[in-house]
C-alpha positions in Angstrom: -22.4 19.1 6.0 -21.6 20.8 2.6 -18.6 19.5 0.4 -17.8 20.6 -3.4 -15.7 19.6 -5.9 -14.1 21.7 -8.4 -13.2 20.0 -11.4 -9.6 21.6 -13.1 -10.0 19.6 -16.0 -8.9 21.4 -19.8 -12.3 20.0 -21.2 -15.0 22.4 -21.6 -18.9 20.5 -21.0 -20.1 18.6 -22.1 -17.0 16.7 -23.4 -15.7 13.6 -21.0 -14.3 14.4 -18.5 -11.8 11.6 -17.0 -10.8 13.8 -13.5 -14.9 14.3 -13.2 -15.2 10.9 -13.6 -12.8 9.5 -10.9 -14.0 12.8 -8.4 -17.2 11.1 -8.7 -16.2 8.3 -7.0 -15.4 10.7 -4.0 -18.5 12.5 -4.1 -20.3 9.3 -4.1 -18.9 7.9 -0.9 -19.5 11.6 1.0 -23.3 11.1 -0.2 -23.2 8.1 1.7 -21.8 10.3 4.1 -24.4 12.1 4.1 -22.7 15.2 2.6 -24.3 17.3 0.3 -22.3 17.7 -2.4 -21.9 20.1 -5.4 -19.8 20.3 -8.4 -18.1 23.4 -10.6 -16.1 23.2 -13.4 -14.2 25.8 -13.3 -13.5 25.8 -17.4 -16.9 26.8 -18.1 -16.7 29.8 -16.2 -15.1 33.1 -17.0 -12.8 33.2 -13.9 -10.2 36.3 -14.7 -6.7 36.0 -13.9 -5.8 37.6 -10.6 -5.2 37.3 -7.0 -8.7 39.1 -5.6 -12.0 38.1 -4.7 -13.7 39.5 -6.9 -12.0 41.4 -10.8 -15.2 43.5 -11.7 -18.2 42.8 -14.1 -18.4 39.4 -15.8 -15.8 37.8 -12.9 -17.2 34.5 -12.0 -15.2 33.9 -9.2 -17.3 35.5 -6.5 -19.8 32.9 -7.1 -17.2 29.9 -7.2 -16.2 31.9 -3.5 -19.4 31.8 -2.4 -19.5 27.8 -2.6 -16.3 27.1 -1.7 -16.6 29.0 2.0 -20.4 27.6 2.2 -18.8 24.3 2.2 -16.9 22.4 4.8 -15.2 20.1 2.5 -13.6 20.9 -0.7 -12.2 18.8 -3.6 -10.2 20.1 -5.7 -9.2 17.9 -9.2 -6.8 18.2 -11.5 -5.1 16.7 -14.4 -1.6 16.3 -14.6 0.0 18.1 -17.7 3.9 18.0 -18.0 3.9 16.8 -14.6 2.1 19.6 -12.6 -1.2 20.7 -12.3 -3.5 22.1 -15.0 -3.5 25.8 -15.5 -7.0 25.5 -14.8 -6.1 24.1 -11.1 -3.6 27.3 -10.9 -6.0 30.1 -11.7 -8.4 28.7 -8.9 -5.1 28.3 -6.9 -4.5 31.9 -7.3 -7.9 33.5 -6.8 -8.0 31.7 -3.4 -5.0 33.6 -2.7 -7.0 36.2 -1.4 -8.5 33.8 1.3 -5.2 34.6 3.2 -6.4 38.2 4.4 -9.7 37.2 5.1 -11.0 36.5 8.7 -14.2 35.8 10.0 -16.1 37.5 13.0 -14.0 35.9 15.1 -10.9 37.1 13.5 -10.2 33.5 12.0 -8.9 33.2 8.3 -12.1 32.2 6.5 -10.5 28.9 5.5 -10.2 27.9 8.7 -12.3 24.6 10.1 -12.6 23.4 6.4 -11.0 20.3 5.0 -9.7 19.9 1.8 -8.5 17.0 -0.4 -7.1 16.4 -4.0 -7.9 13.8 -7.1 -5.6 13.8 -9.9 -5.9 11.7 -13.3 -3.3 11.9 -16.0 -1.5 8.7 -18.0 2.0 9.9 -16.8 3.6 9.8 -13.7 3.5 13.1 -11.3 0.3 12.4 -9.4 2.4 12.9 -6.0 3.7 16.1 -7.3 0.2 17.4 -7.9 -1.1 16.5 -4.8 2.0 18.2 -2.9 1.7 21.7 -4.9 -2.4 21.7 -4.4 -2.3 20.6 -1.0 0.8 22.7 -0.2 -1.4 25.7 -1.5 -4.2 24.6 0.5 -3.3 24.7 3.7 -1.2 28.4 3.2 -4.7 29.4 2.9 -5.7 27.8 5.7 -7.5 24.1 5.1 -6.9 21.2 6.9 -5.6 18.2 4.9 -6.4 15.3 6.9 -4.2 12.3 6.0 -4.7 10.2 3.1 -7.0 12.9 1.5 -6.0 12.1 -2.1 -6.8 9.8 -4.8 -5.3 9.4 -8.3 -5.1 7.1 -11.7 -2.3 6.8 -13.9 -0.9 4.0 -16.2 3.2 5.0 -15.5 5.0 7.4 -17.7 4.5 8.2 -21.0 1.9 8.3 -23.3 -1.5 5.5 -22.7 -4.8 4.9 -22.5 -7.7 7.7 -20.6 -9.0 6.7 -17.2 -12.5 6.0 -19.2 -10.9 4.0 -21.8 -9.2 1.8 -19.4 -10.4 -0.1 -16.6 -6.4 -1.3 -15.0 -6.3 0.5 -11.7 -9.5 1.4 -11.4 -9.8 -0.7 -8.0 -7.0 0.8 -6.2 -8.3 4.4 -7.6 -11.9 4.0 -6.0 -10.4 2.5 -2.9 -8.1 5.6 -2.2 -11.7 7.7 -3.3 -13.5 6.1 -0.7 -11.2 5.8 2.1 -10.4 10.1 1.3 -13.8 10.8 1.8 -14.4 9.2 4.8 -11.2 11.6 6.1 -12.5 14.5 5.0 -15.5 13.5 6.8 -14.6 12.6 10.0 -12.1 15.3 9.9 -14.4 17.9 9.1 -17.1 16.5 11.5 -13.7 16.7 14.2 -13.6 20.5 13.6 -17.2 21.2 13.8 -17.5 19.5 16.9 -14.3 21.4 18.5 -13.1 24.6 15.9 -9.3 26.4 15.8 -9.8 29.8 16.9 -8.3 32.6 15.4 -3.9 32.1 15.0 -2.3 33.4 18.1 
C-alpha cells in the first residue's frame, strides 16, 4: 500500500517547515503500517494555475497526478493563513478538479477506493475550518474520508509561538497523527479488500 503526503506549506526547501514537521508524525505511524510513503511539496514545483490535468510544457502537475492516483492514501497539509487554507493547498485543490471527469476502465472516477486525510498547523484558531474545506473538496472528487482522518496544532487565536518552537500540544497533536493513520489504513485496506464500483 502506497500513501503520499503533499505538503501546502508557503516555505520553499529547504526552510522549516512546521506542517512537514507534524505530517511526519503521520507518515511515521503508516511506515509502521507498512505503507510506503512519499512526500511532495508542492511550493517547489511549478504547478500552473488551472483546472486541467496537465497546462502544457513546464506544468508540473502531471507528475504530482501521477503519485497522487499511484497511491491509495493521500495526505494533504496545510497551514492555516487568515483562517483558511494556504493558497498553496488551493492550487492543488483546483488542479484535482479535473479528477471529477476522470473514470477508470471500469468507468469509476479515478479517485475512487482512495482515502484521504488532512494535517493542519497554524498558531490561530481555524484548524476545523481547514479540515472541512479540504476534506469537503476531497470527497467531490471522489475520496473517502474515513472518520477522524485529521490532525492539527495550534496555540488559540492570535499571534504565538511555531509548532517547532514550541513543545505545548504536541502530545495531543501526535496522538490525533497516529490514531489518523491507522484510519486511513484500515480504511484503505477495507476498500481494497471489497471496492465501490462505478456511481449508479
Amino acid at each position: 500500500m502506497r500513501a503520499l503526503v503533499v505538503n501546502c506549506t508557503l516555505k520553499k526547501s529547504p526552510e522549516p517547515s512546521n506542517t512537514e514537521a507534524l505530517a511526519q508524525v503521520v507518515a511515521g505511524r503508516l511506515t509502521e503500517l507498512e505503507v510506503r510513503v512519499d512526500h511532495v511539496r508542492a511550493v517547489d514545483l511549478d504547478i500552473r494555475p488551472g483546472v486541467a490535468s496537465d497546462m502544457g510544457e513546464g506544468d508540473a502537475w502531471p507528475a504530482v497526478r501521477e503519485k497522487i492516483l499511484a497511491a491509495e492514501i493521500l495526505v494533504m497539509a496545510s497551514p492555516t493563513w487568515l483562517g483558511r487554507p494556504s493558497s498553496v493547498a488551493q492550487r492543488v485543490l483546483e488542479r484535482m478538479d479535473a479528477m471529477l471527469s476522470e473514470t477508470d476502465e471500469e468507468g469509476r472516477p479515478v479517485a475512487y477506493n482512495r482515502v484521504a486525510g488532512v494535517v493542519v498547523t497554524g498558531n490561530e484558531d481555524g484548524a476545523h475550518h481547514v479540515i472541512s474545506e479540504i476534506n469537503g473538496a476531497l470527497a467531490d472528487i471522489g475520496y473517502t474520508i474515513p472518520g477522524q482522518a485529521w490532525t492539527y496544532w495550534h496555540l488559540g487565536p492570535g499571534p504565538g509561538p511555531d509548532y517547532l518552537d514550541e513543545s505545548r500540544g504536541h502530545e495531543w497533536s501526535h496522538k490525533t497523527a497516529r490514531a489518523m493513520a491507522a484510519n486511513l489504513q484500515g480504511v484503505a485496506a477495507a476498500l481494497a479488500a471489497r471496492p465501490l464500483g462505478a456511481p449508479g
